[in-house]
FIZANU-469053 format. One record per residue (C-alpha): x, y, z; residue in three letters. Coordinates in steps of 0.05 Angstrom, whole numbers, plus 32768, in hexadecimal, padded with zeros to 4 digits. Example, Ala and Ser with C-alpha at 12.3 -4.5 7.8 and 13.67 -1.06 7.14 Angstrom:
// residues 2
80F67FA6809Cala;81117FEB808Fser;
// end
This chain:
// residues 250
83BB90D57618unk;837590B27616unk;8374908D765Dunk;834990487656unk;830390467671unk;8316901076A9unk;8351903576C5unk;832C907976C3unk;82ED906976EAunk;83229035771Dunk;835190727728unk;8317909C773Aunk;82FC90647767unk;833D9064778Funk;835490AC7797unk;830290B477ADunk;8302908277E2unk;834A907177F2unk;83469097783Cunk;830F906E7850unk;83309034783Bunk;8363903F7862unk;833B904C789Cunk;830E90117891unk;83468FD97888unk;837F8FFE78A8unk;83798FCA78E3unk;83898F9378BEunk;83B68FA7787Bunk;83EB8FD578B9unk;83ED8F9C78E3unk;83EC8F5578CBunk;842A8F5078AFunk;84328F297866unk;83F08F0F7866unk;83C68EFF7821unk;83848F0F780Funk;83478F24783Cunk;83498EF87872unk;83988F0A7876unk;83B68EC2786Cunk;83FA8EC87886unk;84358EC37859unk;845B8E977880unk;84238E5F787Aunk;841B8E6D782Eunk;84658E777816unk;84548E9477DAunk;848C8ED377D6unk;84C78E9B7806unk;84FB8ECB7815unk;85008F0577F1unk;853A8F26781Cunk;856C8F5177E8unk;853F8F4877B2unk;85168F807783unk;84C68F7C7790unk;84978F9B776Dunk;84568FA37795unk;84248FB17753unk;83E98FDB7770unk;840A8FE377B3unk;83CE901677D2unk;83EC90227817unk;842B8FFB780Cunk;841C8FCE783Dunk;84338F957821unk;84778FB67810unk;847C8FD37855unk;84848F92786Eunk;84AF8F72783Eunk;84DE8FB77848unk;84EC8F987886unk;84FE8F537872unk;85388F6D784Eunk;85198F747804unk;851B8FAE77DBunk;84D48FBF77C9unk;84B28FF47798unk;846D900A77A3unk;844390167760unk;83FC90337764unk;83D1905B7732unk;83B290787769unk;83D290BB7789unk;839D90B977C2unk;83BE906E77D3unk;83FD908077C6unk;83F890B977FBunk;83E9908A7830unk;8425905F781Aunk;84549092782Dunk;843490AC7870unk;843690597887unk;847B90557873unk;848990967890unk;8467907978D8unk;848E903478C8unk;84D7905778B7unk;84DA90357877unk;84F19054783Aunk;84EE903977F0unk;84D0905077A8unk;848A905D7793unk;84759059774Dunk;8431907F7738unk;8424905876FBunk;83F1902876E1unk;83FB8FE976E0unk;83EE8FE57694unk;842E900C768Cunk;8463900576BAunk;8497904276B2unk;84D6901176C5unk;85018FEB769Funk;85018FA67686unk;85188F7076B8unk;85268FA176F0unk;84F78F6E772Bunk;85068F287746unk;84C28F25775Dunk;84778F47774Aunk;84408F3F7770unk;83FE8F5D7787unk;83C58F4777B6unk;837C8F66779Aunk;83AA8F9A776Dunk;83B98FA57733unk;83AA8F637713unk;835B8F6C772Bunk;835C8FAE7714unk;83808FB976D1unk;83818F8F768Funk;83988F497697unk;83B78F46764Aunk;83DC8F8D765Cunk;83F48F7C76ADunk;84178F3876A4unk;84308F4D7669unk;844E8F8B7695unk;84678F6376CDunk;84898F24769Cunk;84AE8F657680unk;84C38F8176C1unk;84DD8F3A76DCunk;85218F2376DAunk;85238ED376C8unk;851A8EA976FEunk;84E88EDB7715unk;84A38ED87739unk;84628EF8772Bunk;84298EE4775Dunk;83E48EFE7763unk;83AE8EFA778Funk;836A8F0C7779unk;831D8EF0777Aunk;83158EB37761unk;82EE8E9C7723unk;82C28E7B775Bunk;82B18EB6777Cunk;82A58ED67735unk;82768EA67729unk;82518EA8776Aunk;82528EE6776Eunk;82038F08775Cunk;82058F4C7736unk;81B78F537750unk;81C68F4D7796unk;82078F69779Aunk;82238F2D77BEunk;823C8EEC77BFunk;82148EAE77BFunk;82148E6177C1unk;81F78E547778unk;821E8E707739unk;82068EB17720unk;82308EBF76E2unk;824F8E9976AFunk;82978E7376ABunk;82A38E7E7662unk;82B48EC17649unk;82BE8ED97699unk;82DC8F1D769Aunk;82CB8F3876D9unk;829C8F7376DEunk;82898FC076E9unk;82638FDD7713unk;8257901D7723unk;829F90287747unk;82CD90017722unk;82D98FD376F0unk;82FA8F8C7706unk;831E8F5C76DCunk;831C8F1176DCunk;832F8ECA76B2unk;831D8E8576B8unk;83508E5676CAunk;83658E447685unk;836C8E90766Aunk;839F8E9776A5unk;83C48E5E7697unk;83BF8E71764Funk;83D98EB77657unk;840B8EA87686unk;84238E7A765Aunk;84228EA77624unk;84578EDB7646unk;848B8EAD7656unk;846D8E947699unk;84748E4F76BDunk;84398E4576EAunk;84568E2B772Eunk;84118E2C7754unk;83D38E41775Bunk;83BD8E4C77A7unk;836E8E4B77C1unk;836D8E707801unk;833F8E557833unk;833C8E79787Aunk;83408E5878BDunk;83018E4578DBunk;830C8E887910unk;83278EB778E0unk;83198EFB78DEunk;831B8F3178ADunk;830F8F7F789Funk;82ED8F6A785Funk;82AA8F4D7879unk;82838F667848unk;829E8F45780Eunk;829B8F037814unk;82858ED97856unk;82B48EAA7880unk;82868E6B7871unk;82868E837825unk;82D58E877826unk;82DA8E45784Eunk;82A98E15781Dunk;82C48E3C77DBunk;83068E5E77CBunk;82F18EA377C4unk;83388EB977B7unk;837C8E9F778Funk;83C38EA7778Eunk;83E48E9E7746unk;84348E917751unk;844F8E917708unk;84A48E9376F7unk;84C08EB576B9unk;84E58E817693unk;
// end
């Protein structure tokens, strides 16, 4: 089977630099519990996933498994689905250390090897929606919900897209790139998807999907984050830098 360019050269990306990953952010993704995006907004001040307790999760592009770690211990019933077998290694070492036990899928995103309507909620923060085709993951994740069920995302934001300069390989406070026709980039790691507003709504839409909100993160004024080096707290506090999608299956 011919593997697609994007999810070649971002499975090699991961499985090469998934230990020092790890190691870099380990602080911060081990022990802030629930917490979105870099600066690690908690959950319980965003309310995005409420109370999963006794339901099916499906963490898509878990990495370390973190997120599903966590929510193990609230009482839901996560799975753990990574293309990466470097990530996926960690994920059972920290629920190892953690005495947590539940599946772990090594699959793309792209195509999930579960049945139809088997999740009450699917959800990622910077996974598998950054990372794999937008057309081909919601797609995937309206299949695996059960009505009534939530898919949420958190990934950059078409701000930050926009800001962000290819040249100097960081963000800035003037737009760099163009709105229209936005699809994210490559570089010489990986390949990174994104829409405009309206192509989310649009494809959402599209696979059955009632938008419920759409969340800007902004950080405190103190916060602090493993992540430095992507985008700076002043940045992130004038300009949403990242977004949360919530979105129910009819």
């Amino acid at each position: 089977m011919d593997i697609p360019h994007h999810i070649r050269k971002n499975l090699d990306y991961w499985d090469r630099t998934s230990d020092d990953y790890q190691r870099t952010h380990g602080d911060q993704l081990n022990k802030k519990e629930l917490a979105w995006g870099v600066w690690a907004i908690p959950e319980a001040r965003l309310r995005v996933l409420g109370d999963v307790a006794g339901k099916d999760v499906l963490e898509f592009g878990c990495g370390g498994a973190q997120w599903s770690i966590f929510l193990a211990k609230t009482g839901a019933r996560p799975v753990g689905l990574d293309f990466s077998q470097a990530q996926l290694k960690h994920a059972r070492r920290l629920m190892a250390e953690q005495g947590v036990t539940f599946p772990l899928v090594h699959a793309n995103a792209e195509s999930v090897p579960l049945p139809d309507a088997s999740f009450d909620v699917v959800f990622c923060d910077h996974g598998a929606m950054s990372f794999s085709q937008p057309e081909r993951t919601v797609a995937e994740a309206a299949r695996l919900l059960r009505p009534g069920g939530l898919l949420a995302f958190n990934m950059a934001s078409p701000i930050l897209e926009m800001c962000w300069s290819d040249v100097e390989d960081r963000v800035q406070t003037s737009l760099a790139r163009d709105y229209f026709g936005m699809h994210g980039g490559e570089d010489e790691n990986t390949v990174v998807f994104a829409l405009s507003y309206g192509e989310w709504i649009r494809l959402l839409r599209k696979n059955g999907l009632t938008i419920e909100d759409l969340i800007e993160l902004q950080p405190d004024p103190d916060a602090t984050t493993t992540y430095s080096a992507y985008v700076p707290l002043q940045w992130a506090r004038r300009w949403p830098a990242e977004n949360i999608w919530k979105a129910r299956k009819l």
